[in-house]
C-alpha positions as CSV (number, residue, x, y, z in Angstrom):
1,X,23.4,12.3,25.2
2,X,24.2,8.5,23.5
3,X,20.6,7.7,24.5
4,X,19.1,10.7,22.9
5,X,21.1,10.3,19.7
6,X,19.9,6.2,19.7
7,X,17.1,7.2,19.6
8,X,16.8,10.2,17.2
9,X,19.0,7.2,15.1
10,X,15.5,5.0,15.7
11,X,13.2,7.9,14.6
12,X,15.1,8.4,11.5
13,X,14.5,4.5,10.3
14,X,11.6,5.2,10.9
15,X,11.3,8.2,9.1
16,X,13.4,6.3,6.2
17,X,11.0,3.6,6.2
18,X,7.9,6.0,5.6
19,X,10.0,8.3,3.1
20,X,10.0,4.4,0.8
21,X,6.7,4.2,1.6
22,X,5.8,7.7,0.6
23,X,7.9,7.1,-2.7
24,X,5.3,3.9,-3.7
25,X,2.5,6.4,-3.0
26,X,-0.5,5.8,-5.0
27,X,-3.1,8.0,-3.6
28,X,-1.9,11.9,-4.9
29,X,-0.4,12.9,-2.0
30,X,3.3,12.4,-2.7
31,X,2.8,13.2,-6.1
32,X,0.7,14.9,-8.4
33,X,-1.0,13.3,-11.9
34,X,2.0,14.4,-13.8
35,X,4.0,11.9,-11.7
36,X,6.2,15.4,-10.5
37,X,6.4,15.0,-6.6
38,X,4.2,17.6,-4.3
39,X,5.0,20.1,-1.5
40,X,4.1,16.9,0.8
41,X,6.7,15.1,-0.5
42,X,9.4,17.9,-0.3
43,X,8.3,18.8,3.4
44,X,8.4,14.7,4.3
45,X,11.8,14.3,2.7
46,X,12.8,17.6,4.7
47,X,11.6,16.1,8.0
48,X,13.4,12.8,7.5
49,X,16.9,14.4,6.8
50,X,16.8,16.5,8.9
51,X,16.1,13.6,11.8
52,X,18.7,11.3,10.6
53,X,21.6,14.1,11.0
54,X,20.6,14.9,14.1
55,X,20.5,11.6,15.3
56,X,23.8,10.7,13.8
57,X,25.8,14.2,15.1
58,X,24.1,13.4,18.7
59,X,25.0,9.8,18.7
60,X,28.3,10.8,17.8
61,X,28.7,13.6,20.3
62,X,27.0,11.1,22.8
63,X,29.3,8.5,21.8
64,X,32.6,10.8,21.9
65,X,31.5,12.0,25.7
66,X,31.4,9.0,26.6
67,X,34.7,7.6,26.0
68,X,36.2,11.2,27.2
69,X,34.6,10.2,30.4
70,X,36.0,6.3,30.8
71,X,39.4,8.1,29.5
72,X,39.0,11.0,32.5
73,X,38.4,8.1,34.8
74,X,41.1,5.4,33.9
């Protein structure tokens, strides 16, 4: 469970990295020529969110069942 949540942690840099990214967007696809940001944007933003809760409640979780278990076997 700590691996899965390190890595959904991972995804989600990455995921911050390319909501930045998306922010300095030139081209029209995060926004539109009124400089108002598009459905692309909104769903991006969603995606990356979402991903970095996830990672951080699994990681926690992860992190949590694993000191229940040294604890259980002290």
């Amino acid at each position: 469970m700590l691996r899965l949540g390190l890595c959904t942690l991972v995804v989600s840099c990455l995921w911050t990295t390319f909501v930045k990214n998306l922010w300095k967007d030139g081209s029209g696809l995060a926004f539109d020529d009124a400089g108002d940001p598009t459905a692309y944007f909104w769903v991006h933003l969603l995606l990356a969110v979402t991903s970095f809760v996830l990672g951080t409640v699994i990681g926690v979780l992860g992190l949590r069942g694993v000191r229940a278990a040294r604890r259980a076997g002290a």
